[in-house]
C-alpha positions in Angstrom: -3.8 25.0 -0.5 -6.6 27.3 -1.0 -10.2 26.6 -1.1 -11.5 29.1 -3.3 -10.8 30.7 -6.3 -10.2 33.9 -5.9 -12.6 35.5 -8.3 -15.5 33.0 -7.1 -15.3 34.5 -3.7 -15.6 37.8 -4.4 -18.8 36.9 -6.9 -20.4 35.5 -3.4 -18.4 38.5 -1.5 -20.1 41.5 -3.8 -23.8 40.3 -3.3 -23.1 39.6 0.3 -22.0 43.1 1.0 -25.3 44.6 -0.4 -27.7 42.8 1.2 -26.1 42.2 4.1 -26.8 45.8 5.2 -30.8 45.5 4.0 -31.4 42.5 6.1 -29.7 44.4 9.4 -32.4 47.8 7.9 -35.1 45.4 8.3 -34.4 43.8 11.2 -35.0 45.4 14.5 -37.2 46.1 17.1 -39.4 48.1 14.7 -41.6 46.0 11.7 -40.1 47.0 8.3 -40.6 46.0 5.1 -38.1 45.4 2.2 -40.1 47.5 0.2 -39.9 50.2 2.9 -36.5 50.0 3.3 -36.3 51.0 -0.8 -39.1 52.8 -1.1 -37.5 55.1 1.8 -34.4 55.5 0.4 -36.0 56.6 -3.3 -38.4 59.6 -1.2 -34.7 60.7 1.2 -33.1 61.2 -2.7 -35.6 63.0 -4.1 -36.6 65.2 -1.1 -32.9 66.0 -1.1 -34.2 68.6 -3.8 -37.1 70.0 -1.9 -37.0 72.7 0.5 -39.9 71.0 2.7 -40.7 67.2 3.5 -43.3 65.1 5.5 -41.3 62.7 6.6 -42.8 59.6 8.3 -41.8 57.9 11.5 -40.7 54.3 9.5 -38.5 56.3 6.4 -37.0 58.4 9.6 -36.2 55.2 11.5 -34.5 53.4 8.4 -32.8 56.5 6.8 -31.5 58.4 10.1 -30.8 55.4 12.9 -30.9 52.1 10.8 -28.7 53.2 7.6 -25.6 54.7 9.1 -25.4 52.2 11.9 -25.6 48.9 9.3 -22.9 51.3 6.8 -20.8 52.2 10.1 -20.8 48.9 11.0 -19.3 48.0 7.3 -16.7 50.4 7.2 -16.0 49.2 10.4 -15.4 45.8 9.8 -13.5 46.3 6.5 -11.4 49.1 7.7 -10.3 47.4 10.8 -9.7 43.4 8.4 -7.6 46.1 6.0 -5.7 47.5 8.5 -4.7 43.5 10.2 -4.2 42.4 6.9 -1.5 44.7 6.0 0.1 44.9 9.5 0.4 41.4 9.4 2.3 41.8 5.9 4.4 44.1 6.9 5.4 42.5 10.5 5.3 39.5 8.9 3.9 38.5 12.0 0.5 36.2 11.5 -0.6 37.8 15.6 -0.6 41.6 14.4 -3.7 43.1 15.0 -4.8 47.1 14.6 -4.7 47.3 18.1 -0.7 46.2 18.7 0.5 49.2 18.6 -1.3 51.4 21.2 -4.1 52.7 18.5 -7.3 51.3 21.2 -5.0 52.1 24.3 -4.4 55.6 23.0 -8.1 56.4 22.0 -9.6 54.8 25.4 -6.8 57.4 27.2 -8.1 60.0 25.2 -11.9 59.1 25.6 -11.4 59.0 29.3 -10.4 62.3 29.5 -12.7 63.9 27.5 -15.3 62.1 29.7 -14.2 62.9 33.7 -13.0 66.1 32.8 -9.6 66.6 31.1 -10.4 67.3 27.8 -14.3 68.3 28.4 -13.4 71.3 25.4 -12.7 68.7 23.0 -15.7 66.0 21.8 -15.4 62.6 22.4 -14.1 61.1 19.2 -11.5 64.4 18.7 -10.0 63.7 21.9 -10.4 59.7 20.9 -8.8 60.4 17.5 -5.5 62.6 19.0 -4.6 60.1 21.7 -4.6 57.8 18.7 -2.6 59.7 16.3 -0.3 60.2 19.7 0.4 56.8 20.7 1.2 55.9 16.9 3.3 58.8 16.5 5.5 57.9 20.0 5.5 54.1 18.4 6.8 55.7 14.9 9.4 57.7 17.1 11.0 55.2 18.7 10.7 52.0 16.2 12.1 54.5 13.4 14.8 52.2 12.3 11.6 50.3 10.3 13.0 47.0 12.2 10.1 44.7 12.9 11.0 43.8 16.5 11.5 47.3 17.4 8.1 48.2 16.2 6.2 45.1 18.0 8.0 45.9 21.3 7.2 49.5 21.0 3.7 49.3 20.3 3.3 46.6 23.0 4.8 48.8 25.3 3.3 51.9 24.7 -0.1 50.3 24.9 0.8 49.0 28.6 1.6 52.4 29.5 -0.9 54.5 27.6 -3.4 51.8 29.2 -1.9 52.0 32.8 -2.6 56.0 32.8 -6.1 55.2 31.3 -6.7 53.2 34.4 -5.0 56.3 37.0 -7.0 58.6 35.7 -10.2 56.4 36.0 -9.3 55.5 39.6 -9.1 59.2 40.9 -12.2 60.8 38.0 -15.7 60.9 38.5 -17.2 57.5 39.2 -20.1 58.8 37.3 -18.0 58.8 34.1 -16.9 55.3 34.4 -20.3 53.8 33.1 -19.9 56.6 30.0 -16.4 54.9 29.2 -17.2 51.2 30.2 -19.9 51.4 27.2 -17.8 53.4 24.9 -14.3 50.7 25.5 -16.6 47.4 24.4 -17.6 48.9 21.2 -20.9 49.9 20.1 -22.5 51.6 16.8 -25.3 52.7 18.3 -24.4 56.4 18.3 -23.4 56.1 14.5 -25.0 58.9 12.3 -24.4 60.1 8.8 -21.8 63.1 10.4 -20.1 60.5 12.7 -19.5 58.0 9.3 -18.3 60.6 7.0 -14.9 60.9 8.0 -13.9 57.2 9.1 -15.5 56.0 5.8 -13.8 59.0 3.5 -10.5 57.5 5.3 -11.0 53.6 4.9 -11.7 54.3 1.4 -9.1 56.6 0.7 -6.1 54.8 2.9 -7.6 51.3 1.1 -6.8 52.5 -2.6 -3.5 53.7 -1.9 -2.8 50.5 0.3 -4.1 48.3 -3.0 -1.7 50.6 -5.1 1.4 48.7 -2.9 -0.1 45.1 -3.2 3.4 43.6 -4.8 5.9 45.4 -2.9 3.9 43.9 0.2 3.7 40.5 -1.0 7.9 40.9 -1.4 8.3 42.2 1.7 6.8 38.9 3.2 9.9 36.8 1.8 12.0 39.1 4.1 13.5 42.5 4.2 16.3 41.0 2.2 14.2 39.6 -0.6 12.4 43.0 -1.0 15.5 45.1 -1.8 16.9 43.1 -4.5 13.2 43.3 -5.8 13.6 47.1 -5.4 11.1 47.8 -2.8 12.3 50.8 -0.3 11.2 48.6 2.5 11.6 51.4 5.5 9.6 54.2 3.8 7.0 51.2 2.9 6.6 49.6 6.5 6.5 53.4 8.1 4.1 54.6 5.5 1.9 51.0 5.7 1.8 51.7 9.8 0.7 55.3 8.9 -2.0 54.4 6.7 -3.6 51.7 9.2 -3.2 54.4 12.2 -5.1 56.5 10.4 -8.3 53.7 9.8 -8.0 52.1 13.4 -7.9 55.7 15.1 -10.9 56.9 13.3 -12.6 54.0 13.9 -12.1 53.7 17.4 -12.8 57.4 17.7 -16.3 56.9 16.0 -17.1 52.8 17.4 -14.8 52.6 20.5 -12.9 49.4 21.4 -13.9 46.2 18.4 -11.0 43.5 18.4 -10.5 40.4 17.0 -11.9 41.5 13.6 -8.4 42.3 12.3 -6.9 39.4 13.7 -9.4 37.0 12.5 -10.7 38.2 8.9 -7.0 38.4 7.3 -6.7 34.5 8.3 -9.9 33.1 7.0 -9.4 34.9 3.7 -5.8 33.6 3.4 -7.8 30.0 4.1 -9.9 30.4 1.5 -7.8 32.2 -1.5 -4.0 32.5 -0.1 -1.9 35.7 0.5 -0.6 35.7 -2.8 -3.7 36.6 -4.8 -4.2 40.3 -6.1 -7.9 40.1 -4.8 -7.0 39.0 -1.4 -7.3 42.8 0.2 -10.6 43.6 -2.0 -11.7 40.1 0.0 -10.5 40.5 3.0 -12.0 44.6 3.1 -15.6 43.2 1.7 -15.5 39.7 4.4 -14.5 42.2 7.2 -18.1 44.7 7.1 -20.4 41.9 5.8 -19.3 40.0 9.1 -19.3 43.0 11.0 -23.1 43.8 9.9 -24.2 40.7 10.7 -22.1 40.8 14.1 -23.9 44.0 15.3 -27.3 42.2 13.7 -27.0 39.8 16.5 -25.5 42.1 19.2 -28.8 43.8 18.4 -31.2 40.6 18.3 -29.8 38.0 20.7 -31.7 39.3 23.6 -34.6 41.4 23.8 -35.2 44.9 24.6 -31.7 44.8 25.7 -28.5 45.3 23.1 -25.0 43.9 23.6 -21.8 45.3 23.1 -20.2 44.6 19.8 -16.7 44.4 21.1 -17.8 41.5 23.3 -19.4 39.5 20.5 -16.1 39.9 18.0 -14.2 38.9 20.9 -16.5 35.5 22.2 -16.6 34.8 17.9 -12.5 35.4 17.5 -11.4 33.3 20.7 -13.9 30.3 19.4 -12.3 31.0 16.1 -8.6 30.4 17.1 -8.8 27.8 19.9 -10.9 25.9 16.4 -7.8 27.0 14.6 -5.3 25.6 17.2 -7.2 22.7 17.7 -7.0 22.0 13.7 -3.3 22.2 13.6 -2.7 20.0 16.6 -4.5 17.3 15.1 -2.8 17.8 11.4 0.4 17.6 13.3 -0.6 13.8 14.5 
């Protein structure tokens, strides 16, 4: 039974994704205006065309820190819901979450060596990204047959190990580092900048079309592998090429944001609440609920206590544990 219509939730979905950003522009530790917030963004277009610009300290503060945080934070959230969503379809398992399959474990490994010295040649989110892209391609190796409890127990594994190495090298590294890679593991987007948003956003975009271009085939393979072939769906090439696509979101993401979970566990279940799995707008939904929560997550990581910001990864966590022991307590008493 859903509790929305699908095209009245994406009428309240579409506003909420624009202004969501504006409010977290405004909002800070800095007094700014609506009107600044537009007015800045009109004078950054048209000195785009002007070889010299006086640039003042409020349109610097909204254009170059404010901006790409509140838009990093939204292609966070919607790449990370996306990539849960379609896991979960193609698992058909309600518990997959980005992070299953060694994508956080691989970029944290990756991070930490860039940070006490293994990869020092490489930046921070390259070396995040390739021990990313590693760990899925080891998962790919090994769960090749396309069977979904080969894949679940591969990624599961994998993670254990990738994450037991993370911890080795951490234990005999620089001591100094550890701080470096405590704050980069619970998520922040505090170091987000137009360069740092380009490439996850030109990927969540990118791997979201194609994903919206397979939404049938996805909803057969739900029925079961069986059901899908005599509906024609290649279901191998389509789970491989599914686990591909989200690889490609969650690594970037966790290359440019660090460690954020819960988002792509949670979002895919509140959407199927409110408009059911079987609805052709349920990914559109379930990308525009994942960054308009995720703005106003970081709003209040930002806001909650003053002159001091939390991690983001901590608050999706605290929201995504009340939001399944409220879930579990729900179905315990529907079962009475």
């Amino acid at each position: 039974m859903r509790l929305f219509n699908p095209t009245l939730l994406l009428a309240l979905l579409i506003p909420l994704a624009v202004i969501s950003p504006l409010i977290a522009i405004v909002l800070g530790s800095a007094d700014i205006s609506l009107a600044e917030v537009i007015g800045a963004i009109g004078r950054s277009v048209t000195t785009l065309f002007q070889t010299e610009s006086n640039t003042s300290l409020a349109d610097r503060i909204i254009i170059e820190l404010r901006m790409p945080r509140a838009l990093m934070a939204m292609v966070c959230g919607a790449g990370l819901a996306v990539s849960g969503s379609v896991l979960q379809s193609v698992t058909r398992n309600p518990l997959a979450d980005p992070y299953l399959f060694g994508i956080s474990a691989g970029a944290s490994l990756g991070a930490i060596l860039a940070l006490t010295g293994g990869l020092t040649f490489l930046p921070l989110p390259v070396s995040a990204f390739l021990g990313s892209l590693i760990a899925v391609a080891v998962v790919v190796v090994m769960a090749r047959d396309g069977q979904v409890e080969t894949l679940v127990l591969s990624g599961v594994a994998i993670s254990f190990l990738l994450s037991s190495i993370a911890n080795l090298v951490l234990y005999f590294g620089d001591p100094q580092a550890m701080q470096a890679v405590l704050f980069w593991s619970l998520g922040s987007f505090s170091r987000a900048t137009w360069s740092t948003l380009m490439v996850p956003g030109f990927i969540v975009i990118i791997a979201t079309v194609i994903i919206y271009q397979f939404q049938r085939p996805l909803q057969a393979l739900m029925a079961g592998d069986e059901s899908a072939h005599t509906q024609g769906v290649a279901v191998l090439p389509l789970r491989l090429g599914m686990l591909i696509l989200t690889a490609l979101m969650t690594s970037s993401l966790v290359a440019a944001c660090g460690g954020i979970g819960f988002v792509g566990l949670m979002v895919p279940h509140i959407v199927r609440m409110l408009i059911g799995s079987a609805s052709s707008s349920s990914l559109i939904a379930t990308a525009l609920l994942g960054g308009v929560l995720m703005v106003w997550v970081d709003l209040l990581a930002r806001l909650i206590l003053p002159a001091q910001e939390l991690p983001v990864g901590v608050m999706t966590a605290m929201l995504g544990s009340v939001f399944f022991i409220g879930l579990l307590v729900k179905r315990k008493q529907g079962h009475r």
